[in-house]
C-alpha positions in Angstrom: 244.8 165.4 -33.0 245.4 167.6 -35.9 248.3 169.6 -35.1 247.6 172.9 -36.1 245.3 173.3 -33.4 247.0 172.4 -30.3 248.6 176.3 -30.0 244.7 176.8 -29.4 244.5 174.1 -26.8 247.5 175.3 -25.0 246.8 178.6 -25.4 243.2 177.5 -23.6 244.9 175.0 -21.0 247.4 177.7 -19.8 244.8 179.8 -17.6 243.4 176.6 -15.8 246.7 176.0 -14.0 246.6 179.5 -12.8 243.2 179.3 -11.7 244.0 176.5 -9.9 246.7 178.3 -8.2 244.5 181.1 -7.1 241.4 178.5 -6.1 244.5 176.7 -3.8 245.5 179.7 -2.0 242.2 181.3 -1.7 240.9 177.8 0.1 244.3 178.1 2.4 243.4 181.7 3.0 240.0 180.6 4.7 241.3 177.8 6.8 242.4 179.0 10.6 246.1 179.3 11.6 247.2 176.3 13.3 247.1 176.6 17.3 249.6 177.3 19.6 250.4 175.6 22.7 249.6 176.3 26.3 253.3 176.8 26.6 253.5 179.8 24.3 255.2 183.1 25.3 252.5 184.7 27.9 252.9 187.5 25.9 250.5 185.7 22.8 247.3 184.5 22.6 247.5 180.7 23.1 244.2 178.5 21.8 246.2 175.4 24.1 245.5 177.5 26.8 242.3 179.1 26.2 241.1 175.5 25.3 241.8 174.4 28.6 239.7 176.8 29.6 237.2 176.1 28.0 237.1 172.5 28.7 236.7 173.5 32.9 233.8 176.0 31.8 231.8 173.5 29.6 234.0 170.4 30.0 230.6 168.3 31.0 228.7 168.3 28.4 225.7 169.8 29.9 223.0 172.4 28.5 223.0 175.7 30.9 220.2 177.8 29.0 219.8 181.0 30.9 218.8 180.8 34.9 219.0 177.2 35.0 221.3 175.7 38.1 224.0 174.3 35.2 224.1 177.9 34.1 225.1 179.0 37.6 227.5 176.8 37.8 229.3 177.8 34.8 229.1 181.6 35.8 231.0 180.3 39.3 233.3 179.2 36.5 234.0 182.2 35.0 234.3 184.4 38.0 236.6 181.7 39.3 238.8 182.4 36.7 239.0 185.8 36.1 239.4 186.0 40.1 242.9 183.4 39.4 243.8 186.2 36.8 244.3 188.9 39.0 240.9 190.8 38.3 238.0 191.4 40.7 235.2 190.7 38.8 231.6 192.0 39.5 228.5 190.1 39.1 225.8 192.2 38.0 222.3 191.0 37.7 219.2 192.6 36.1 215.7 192.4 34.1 214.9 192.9 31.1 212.9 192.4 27.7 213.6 192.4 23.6 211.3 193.4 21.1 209.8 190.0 20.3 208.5 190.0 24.0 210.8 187.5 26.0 212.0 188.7 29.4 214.5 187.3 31.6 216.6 188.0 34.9 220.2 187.6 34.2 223.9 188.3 35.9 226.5 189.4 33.9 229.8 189.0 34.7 232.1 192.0 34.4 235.9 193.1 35.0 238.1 196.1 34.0 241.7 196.6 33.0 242.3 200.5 33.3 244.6 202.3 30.9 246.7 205.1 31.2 244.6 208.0 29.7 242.5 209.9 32.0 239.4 210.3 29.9 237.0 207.2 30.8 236.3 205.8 27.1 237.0 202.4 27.1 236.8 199.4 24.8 234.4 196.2 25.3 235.6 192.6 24.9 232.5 190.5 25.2 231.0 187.3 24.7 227.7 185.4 26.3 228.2 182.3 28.8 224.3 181.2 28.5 223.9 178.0 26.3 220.1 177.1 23.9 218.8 174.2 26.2 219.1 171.4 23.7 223.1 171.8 23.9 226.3 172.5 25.9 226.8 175.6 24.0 230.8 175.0 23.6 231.2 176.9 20.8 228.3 179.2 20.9 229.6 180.5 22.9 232.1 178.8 25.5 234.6 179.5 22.6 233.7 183.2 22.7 234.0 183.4 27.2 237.3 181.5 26.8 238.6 183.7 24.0 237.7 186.9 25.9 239.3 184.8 29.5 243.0 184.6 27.5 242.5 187.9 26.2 242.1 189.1 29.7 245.3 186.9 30.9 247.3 187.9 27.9 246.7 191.9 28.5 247.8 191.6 31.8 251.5 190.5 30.5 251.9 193.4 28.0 252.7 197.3 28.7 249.7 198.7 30.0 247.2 200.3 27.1 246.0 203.5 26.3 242.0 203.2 27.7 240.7 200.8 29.9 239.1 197.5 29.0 235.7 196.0 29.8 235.0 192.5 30.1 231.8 191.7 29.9 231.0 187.9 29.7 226.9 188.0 29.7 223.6 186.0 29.8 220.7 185.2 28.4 221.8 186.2 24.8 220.3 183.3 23.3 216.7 184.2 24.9 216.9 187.7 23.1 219.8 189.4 23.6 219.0 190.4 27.3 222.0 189.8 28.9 223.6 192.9 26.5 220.6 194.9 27.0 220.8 195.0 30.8 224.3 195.8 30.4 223.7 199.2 28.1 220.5 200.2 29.8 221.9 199.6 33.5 225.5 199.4 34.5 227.7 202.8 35.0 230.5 201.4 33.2 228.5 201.0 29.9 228.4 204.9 29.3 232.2 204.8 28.8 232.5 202.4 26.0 232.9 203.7 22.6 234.0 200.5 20.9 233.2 196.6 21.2 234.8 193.8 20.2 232.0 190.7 20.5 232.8 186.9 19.7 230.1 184.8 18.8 229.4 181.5 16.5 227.4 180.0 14.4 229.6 176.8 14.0 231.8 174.8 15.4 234.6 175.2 12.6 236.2 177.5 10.4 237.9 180.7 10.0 237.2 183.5 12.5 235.2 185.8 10.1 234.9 189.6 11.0 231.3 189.8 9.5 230.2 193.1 10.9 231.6 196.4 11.9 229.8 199.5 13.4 228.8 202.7 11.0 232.2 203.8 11.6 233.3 200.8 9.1 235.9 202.9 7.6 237.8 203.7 10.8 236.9 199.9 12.5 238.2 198.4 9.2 241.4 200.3 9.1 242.4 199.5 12.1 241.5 196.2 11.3 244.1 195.8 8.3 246.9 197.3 9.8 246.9 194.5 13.1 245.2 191.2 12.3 247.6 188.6 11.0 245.7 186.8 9.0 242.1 188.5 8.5 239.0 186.8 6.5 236.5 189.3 5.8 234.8 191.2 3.4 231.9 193.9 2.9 229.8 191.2 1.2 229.5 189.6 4.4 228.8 192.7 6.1 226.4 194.2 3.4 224.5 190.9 3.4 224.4 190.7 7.2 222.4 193.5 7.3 219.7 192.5 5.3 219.3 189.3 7.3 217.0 188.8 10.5 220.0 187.2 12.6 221.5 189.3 15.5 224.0 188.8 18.0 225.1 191.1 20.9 226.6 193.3 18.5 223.3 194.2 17.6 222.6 195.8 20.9 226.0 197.4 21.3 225.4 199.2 17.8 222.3 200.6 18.7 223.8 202.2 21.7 226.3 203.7 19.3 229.1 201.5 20.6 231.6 201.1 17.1 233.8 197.8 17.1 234.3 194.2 15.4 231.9 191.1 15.5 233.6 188.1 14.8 231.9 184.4 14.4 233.0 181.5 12.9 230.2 179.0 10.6 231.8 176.2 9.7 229.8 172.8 10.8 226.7 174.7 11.1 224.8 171.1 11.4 226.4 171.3 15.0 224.8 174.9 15.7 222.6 174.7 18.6 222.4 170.9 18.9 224.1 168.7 21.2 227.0 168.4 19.0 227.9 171.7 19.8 229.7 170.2 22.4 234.3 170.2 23.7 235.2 167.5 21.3 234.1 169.3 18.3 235.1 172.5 18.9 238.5 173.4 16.5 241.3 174.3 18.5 242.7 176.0 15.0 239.3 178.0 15.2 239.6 179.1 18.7 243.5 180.2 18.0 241.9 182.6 15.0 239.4 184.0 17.4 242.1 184.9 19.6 244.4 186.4 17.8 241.7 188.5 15.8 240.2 189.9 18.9 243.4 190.6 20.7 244.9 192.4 17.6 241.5 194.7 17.7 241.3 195.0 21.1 244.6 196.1 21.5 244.5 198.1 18.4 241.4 200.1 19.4 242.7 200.8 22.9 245.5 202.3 21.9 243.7 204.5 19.4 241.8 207.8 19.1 238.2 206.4 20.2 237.1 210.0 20.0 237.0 210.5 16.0 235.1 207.9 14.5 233.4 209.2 12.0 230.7 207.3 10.5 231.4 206.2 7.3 231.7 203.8 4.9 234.5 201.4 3.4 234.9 198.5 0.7 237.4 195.7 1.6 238.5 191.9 1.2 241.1 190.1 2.5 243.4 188.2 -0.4 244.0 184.7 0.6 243.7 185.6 4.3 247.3 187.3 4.9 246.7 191.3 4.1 242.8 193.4 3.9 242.6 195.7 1.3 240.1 198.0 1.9 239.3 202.0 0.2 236.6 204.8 1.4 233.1 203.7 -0.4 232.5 206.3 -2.2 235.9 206.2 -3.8 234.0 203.0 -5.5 231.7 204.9 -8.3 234.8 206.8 -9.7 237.0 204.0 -10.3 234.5 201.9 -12.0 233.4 205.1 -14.4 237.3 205.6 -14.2 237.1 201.8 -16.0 234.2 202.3 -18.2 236.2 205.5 -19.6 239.5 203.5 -20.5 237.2 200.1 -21.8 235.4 202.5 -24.2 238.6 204.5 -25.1 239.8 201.3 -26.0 237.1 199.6 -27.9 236.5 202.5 -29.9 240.5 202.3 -30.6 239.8 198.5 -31.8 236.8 199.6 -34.2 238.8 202.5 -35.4 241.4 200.0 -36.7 239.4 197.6 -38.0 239.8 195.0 -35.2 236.5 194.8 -34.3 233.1 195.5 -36.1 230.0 196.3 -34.0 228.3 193.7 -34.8 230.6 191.3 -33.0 230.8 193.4 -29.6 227.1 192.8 -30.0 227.4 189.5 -30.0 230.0 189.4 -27.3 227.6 191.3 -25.3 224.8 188.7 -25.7 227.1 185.8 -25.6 228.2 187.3 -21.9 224.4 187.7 -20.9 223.7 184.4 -21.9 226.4 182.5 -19.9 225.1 184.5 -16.5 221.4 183.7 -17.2 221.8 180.3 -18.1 224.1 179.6 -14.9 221.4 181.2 -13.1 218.7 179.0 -14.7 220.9 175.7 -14.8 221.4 176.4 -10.8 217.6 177.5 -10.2 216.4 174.2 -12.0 218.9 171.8 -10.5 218.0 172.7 -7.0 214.6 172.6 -7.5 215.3 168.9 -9.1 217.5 168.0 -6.1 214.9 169.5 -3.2 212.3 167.5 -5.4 213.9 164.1 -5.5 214.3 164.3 -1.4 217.9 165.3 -1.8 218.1 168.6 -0.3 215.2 168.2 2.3 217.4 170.4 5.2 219.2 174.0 4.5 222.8 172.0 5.2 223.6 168.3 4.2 226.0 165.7 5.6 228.0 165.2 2.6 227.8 169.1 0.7 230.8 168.1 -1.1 228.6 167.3 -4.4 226.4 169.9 -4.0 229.2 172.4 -4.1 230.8 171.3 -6.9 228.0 170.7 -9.0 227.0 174.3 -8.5 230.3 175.7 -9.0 230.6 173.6 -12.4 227.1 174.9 -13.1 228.6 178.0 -13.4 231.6 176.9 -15.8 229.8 175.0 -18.1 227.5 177.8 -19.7 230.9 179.7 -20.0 232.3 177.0 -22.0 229.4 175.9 -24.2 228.3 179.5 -25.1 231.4 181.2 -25.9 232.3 178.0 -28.4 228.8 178.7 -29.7 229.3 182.8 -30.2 233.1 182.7 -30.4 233.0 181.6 -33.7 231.4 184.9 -35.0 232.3 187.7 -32.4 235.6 186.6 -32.2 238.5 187.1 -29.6 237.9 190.9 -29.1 234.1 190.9 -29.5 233.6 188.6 -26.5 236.4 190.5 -24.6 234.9 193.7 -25.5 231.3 192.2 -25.1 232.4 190.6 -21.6 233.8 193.9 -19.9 231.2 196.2 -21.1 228.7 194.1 -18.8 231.2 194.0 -16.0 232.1 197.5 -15.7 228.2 198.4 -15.8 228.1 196.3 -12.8 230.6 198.1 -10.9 229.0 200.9 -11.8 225.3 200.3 -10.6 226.7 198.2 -7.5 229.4 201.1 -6.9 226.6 203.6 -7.0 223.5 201.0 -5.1 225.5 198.3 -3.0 229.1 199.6 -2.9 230.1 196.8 -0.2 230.0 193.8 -3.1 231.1 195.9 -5.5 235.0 195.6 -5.0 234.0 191.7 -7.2 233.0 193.6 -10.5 235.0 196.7 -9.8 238.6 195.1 -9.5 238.7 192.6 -12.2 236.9 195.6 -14.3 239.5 198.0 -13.6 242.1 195.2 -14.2 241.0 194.2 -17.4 240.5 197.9 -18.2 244.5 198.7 -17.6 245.4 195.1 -18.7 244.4 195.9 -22.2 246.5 198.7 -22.9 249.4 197.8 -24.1 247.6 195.2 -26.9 244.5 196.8 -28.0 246.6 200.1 -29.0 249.0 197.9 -30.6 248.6 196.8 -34.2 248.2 193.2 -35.2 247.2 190.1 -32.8 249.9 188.9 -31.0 248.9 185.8 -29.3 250.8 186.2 -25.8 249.5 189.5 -25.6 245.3 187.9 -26.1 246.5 185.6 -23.7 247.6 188.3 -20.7 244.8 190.3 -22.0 242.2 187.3 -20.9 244.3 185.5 -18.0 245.1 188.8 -16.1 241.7 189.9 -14.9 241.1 186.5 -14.6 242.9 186.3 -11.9 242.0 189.5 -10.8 238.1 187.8 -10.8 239.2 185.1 -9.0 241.5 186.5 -6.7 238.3 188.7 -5.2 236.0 185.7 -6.5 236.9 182.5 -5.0 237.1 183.5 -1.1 233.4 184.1 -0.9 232.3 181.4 -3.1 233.9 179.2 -0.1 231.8 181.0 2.4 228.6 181.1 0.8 227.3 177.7 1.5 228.6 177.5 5.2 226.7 181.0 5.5 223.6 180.6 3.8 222.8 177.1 3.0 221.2 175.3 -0.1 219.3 178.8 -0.6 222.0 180.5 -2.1 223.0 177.5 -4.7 222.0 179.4 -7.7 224.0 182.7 -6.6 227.1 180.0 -6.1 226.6 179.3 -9.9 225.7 182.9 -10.7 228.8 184.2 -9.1 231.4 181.0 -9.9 230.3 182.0 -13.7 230.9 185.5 -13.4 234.4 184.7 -12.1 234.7 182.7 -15.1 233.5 184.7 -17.5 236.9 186.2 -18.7 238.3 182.7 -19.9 235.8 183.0 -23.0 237.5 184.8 -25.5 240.1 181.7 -25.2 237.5 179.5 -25.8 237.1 180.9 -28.9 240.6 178.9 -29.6 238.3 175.3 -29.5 236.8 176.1 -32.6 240.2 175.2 -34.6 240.7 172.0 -32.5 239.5 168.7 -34.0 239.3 165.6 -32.5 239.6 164.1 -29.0 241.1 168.1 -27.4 237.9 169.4 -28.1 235.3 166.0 -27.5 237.5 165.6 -24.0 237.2 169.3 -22.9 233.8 169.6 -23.8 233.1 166.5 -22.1 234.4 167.0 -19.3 233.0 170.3 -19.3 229.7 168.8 -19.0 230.1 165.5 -17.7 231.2 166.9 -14.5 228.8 169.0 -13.3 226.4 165.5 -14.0 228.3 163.6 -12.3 228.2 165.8 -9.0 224.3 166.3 -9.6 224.0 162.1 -9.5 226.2 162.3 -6.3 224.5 165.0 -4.7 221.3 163.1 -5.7 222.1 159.7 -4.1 224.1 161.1 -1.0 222.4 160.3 1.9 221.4 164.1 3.7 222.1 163.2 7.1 224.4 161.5 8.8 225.5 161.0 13.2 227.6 164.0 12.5 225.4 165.8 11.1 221.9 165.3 12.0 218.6 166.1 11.3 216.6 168.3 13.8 213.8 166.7 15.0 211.9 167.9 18.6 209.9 165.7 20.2 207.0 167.1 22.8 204.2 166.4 24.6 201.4 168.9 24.9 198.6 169.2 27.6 195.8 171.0 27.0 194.6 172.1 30.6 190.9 173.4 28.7 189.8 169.6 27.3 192.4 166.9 29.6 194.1 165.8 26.3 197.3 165.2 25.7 199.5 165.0 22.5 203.1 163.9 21.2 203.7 166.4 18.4 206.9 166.1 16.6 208.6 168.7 14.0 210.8 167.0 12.2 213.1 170.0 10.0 212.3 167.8 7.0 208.9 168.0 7.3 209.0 164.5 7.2 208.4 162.1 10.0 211.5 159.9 10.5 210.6 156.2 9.8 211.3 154.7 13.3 209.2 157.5 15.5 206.3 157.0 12.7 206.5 153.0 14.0 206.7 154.7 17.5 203.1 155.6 17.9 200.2 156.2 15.8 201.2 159.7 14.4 199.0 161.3 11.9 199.9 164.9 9.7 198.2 168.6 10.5 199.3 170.8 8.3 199.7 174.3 10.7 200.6 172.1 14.4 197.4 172.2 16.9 197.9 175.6 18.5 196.3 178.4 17.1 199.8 180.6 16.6 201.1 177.3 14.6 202.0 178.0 11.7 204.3 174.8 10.5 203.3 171.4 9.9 203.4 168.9 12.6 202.9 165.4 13.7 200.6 164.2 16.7 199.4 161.3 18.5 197.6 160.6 21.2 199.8 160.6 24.6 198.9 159.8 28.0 197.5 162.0 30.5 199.5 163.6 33.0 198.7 165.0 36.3 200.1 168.9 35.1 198.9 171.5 37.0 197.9 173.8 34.3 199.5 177.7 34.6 197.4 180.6 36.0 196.9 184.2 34.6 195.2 186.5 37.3 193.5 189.6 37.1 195.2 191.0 40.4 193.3 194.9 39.5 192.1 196.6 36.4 190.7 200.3 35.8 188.6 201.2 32.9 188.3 204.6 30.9 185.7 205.8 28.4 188.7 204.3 25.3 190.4 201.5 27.2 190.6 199.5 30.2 193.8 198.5 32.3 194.7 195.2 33.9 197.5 193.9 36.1 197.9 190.4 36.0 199.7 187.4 37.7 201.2 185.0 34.6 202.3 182.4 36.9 203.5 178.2 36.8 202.1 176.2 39.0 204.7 173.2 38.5 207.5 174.7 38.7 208.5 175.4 35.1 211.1 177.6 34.4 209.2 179.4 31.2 205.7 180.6 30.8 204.2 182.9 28.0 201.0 184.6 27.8 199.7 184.7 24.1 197.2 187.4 22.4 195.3 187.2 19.7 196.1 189.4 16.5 193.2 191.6 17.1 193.6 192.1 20.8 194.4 195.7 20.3 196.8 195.1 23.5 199.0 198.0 24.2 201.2 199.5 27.1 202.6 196.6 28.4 204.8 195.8 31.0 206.4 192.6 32.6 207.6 193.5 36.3 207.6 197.0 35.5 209.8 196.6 32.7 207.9 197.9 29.0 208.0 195.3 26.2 206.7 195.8 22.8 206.6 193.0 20.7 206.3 194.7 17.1 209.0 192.7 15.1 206.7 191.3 11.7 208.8 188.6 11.5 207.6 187.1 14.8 204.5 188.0 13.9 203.7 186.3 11.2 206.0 183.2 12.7 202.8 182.9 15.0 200.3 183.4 13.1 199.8 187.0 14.1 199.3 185.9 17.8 201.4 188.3 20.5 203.5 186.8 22.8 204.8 187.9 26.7 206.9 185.2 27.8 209.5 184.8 30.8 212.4 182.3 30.4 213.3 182.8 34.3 210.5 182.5 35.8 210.3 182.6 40.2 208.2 180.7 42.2 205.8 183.9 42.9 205.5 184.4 38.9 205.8 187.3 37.0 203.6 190.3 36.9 202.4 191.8 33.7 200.2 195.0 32.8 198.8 196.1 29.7 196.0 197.9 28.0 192.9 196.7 26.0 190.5 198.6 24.0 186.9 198.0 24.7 185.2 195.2 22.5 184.3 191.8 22.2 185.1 188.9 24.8 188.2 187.3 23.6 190.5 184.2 24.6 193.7 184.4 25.4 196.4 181.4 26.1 198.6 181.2 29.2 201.2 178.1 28.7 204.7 176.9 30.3 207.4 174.8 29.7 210.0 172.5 30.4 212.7 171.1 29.1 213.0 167.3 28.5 209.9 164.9 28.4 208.6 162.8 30.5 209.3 159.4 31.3 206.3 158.3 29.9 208.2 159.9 26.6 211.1 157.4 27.0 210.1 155.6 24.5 209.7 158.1 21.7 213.5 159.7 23.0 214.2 156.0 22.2 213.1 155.8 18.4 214.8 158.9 17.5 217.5 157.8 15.2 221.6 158.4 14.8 220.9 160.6 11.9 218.6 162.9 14.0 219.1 164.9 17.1 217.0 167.9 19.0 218.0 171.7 18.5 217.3 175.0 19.6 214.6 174.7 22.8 214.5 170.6 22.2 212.3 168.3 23.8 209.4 170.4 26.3 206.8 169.5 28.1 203.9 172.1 27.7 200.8 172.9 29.8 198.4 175.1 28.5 194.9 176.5 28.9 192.8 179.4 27.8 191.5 182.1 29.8 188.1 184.3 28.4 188.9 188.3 28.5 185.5 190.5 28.3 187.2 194.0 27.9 
């Protein structure tokens, strides 16, 4: 090594430690809080406690999708215990449908804690007891009932609050929602809320992430900061919630105008909705968080003002999970100009003296575009080479490990590599310059477009903006002073950097790789004008940094690459079902593997053969068949019990009923039906969402997860026109035991989600409007 270059080298070595520093405490800061035992203080939320709970409520293991007997039985559960707690809970059942067109009967369980105050707002505390039929639902969402169960015991042993407290522990929110919507549509004590607290999951694992707030975010989130211990949040998560198709109850108590909290925790997301989602996998650590979070708000919020909550806006993010920072929005767009002011005061400063020339702030301002698009590329092409090669067939694998850090490296290497390529002739302050004219031009159009990720460009831009000061005004080039000018908002980046970087894999899956290396170079971006320093070293410093600069993110691309995807603990969903059509006598096995591919022992299973859109007319996903016995399966009826007709349309009420006994049954319309008006027991439903829409193929679908004996009655309109078929179809859960055999060949490494294994009847039925 020559020696005149390692100052350069340690110069260059000096910010990794820090940035390992920062990446250590910001993976601390999104891991839970250890638990405490059932022995704590009655006074504090205990996850001992509210796990044993939880183990009575959902302790066997069984699925209790909504109206089912198992279901029942855990509601008995529930009231059981909040009856043992000193509360006289209510039981309060009703009917009703979402927008995609699933109805249900449910019962909610409510109870109330009064507060001292006199007016009647009050403050929600709610979770949903029902489970998705292919699992026991113990974290989604018998974590959630036995949070909001110790909540209710813990209240009870503090000073009484300010306004009263709902609990409402409901149903059927995995069959749309419904169990919230009968709730806010139907129960007295609903028009006295103001503010909800709702706990959900998506996981099993993980932090307890606050992930979505009312419109009065600014209030909800200030609260927020000053009571939760150890909060993990951020306005990316919420500002990219919203863009997203997924809801929770929250969703319904926001469109009643109810402000609050949602809180969820995503960590083993293979486990969501399976039969892993079961007691032993649950995280007591998790459960603790949950606890403490929603007590903190609920307490917080019921001693509070509930009658100024003025919508608006706020930017936040927790640093390393122990305080929330947080400022109004639209405070955003005048600190990054703020920035923009002080960076170009400054480079005009550097010019003036002869420190920098134009030309290299030009090339520090292509070298910095470079780095991001090539990250972008490098991540773009590698997961298309990984989903290619069979590695990434499924949104999360069972070893993500590689994937992560070859995607994070992804994002580091182009850092590296260019600035040794443009260092060389923009020098230190041309890529410094070059660097933080693109990041404060972010913070600007984010501040100004998307203010809730903007706090990630706007406080390392700010940072590095103040940072600078005292050496760019300064004649000469000290080299400490370079150094604090690069390392500083370097941490800053990776302070508000790192947190979500953990997050964004848990949360989105292998479609959000390239933004991983997008955003893990952005964070690294401000080491470059050190890396200028490798152009004086010779020998093995630089061959061994650049080498290991690029030989790692290889490395975890071969071990992404040769790691199996799925694994007993984290499976691959695959439903097995068996089909009658009532119209023709045949019967089918269809599987839909998540893969698209069949797994190799259910291919040797039966003779199963590809169709490209599954045999139903609404299909719209590939599926594989094979020939299955038939069944004696009485098929579902759909009767015209009246209709009327007008000069423009004609009305019908019908009978959509199950002759075996199932406990679903759907009526489906084609796309160009023209139906309209319709009801389902009185109740109006109109499925307009697109996105179910086009999920079936444009078909329109009435069904009833609950159904009685005596069926469900349905009326609607059609517009006079051609004869038309419609299908009526219902379901149950499980095969049958002529299926045994195919329950059988399903591997380890694969498992049923969601609905899981049914057993469908269908036939069509000829409308001549």
């Amino acid at each position: 090594m020559n020696s005149e270059s390692s100052p350069g080298i340690r110069r260059l070595l000096f910010p990794l430690p820090v940035l390992a520093i920062i990446f250590f405490f910001s993976l601390q800061g999104v891991r839970p809080p250890a638990s405490r035992s059932a022995d704590a203080p009655a006074t504090q939320f205990s996850g001992g406690r509210a796990g044993d709970i939880l183990k009575r409520l959902v302790g066997d293991g069984l699925p209790h999708p909504v109206g089912s007997p198992a279901d029942d039985a855990v509601r008995e559960r529930i009231v059981r215990e909040l009856t043992s707690l000193g509360y006289r809970p209510d039981v309060q059942s009703g009917f009703a449908c979402d927008e995609y067109g699933t109805c249900a009967t449910v019962k909610n369980v409510l109870a109330r804690l009064s507060g001292s105050d006199a007016d009647s707002s009050s403050v929600l505390v709610a979770s949903h007891y029902d489970s998705v039929p292919a699992g026991p639902g113990a974290s989604d969402d018998g974590v959630g009932v036995a949070t909001v169960l110790e909540i209710a015991r813990t209240l009870k042993s503090l000073p009484q609050l300010r306004h009263s407290v709902v609990f409402l522990i409901d149903e059927g929110e995995e069959a749309g929602l419904i169990g919230a919507r009968v709730f806010v549509d139907q129960h007295p004590w609903a028009k006295e809320v103001r503010v909800a607290v709702n706990i959900d999951n998506r996981g099993t694992s993980g932090p307890s992430l606050m992930f979505e707030t009312g419109s009065a975010n600014r209030a909800m989130v200030e609260l927020y900061a000053k009571h939760a211990a150890h909060p993990v949040t951020s306005s990316i998560f919420y500002g990219a919630y919203k863009q997203l198709p997924n809801e929770t109850d929250f969703t319904v108590f926001k469109a009643a105008g109810y402000q609050g909290l949602n809180f969820a925790m995503i960590g083993d997301v293979a486990h969501y909705h399976t039969p892993l989602d079961n007691f032993e996998n649950v995280a007591p650590a998790s459960l603790q968080h949950h606890g403490d979070n929603a007590l903190a708000s609920v307490m917080a919020l019921a001693n509070s003002d509930l009658a100024n909550l003025r919508p608006s806006e706020a930017v936040y993010f927790d640093v390393f999970g122990q305080v929330l920072i947080w400022w109004p929005a639209n405070w955003t767009l005048g600190c990054a100009a703020l920035a923009a002011v002080l960076l170009l005061f400054q480079i005009g400063w550097l010019v003036r003296a002869g420190r920098l020339q134009p030309a290299e702030i030009a090339r520090g301002l292509f070298g910095w575009l470079g780095m991001i698009l090539l990250s972008g590329a490098a991540g773009f092409a590698v997961r298309y080479l990984l989903k290619a090669t069979g590695a990434l067939p499924v949104d999360w694998v069972a070893h993500p490990l590689p994937v992560q850090t070859a995607f994070w490296s992804l994002g580091f290497a182009p850092v590296v590599l260019i600035a040794l390529i443009s260092g060389r002739r923009a020098g230190f302050w041309g890529l410094w310059a070059g660097g933080w004219i693109w990041w404060t031009l972010l913070a600007i159009l984010t501040g100004w477009q998307i203010p809730g990720i903007s706090y990630v460009f706007v406080v390392p831009a700010c940072t590095a903006a103040v940072a600078g000061l005292p050496f760019t005004l300064r004649s000469g080039e000290p080299r400490t002073g370079t150094l604090l000018v690069s390392i500083v908002p370097l941490a800053a980046a990776g302070i508000v950097g790192f947190a979500p970087l953990f997050l964004l894999y848990d949360a989105l899956g292998i479609r959000l790789l390239p933004g991983i290396a997008l955003l893990s170079a952005l964070v690294f971006t401000p080491i470059a004008p050190l890396i200028r320093d490798l152009q004086g070293a010779r020998g093995l410093w630089r061959v061994a940094f650049v080498g290991a600069t690029v030989g790692v993110p290889a490395l975890a691309i071969f071990a992404a690459a040769v790691a199996p995807a799925y694994s007993a603990k984290s499976p691959e969903r695959v439903n097995l079902q068996y089909w009658k059509d009532a119209d023709t006598g045949r019967s089918q096995w269809l599987v839909r593997p998540e893969s698209g591919r069949l797994p190799g022992a259910i291919g040797v299973a039966s003779k199963f053969s590809r169709i490209a859109k599954g045999p139903f007319p609404w299909s719209t996903t590939p599926a594989f068949v094979a020939e299955a016995p038939r069944l004696e399966l009485p098929a579902p009826t759909f009767t015209i019990l009246e209709s009327s007709h007008t000069a423009d349309k004609r009305s019908y009420h019908a009978l959509l009923r199950s002759e075996r006994g199932a406990s679903e049954a759907m009526v489906l319309f084609p796309p160009d039906s023209g139906i309209d008006s319709v009801r389902m027991d009185g109740t109006p439903v109109e499925p307009e969402a697109p996105r179910l829409r086009e999920y079936l193929n444009g078909w329109i679908i009435y069904d009833c997860v609950t159904m009685s004996a005596k069926g469900v009655e349905i009326s609607f309109t059609l517009p006079p026109g051609k004869p038309f078929d419609v299908y009526a179809a219902d379901q149950t859960f499980g095969l049958p035991l002529e299926g045994m055999f195919l329950l059988k060949s399903r591997p380890l490494t694969a498992t049923k989600s969601e609905d899981g294994d049914v057993t469908m009847v269908s036939r069509r039925v000829q409308f001549i409007p």
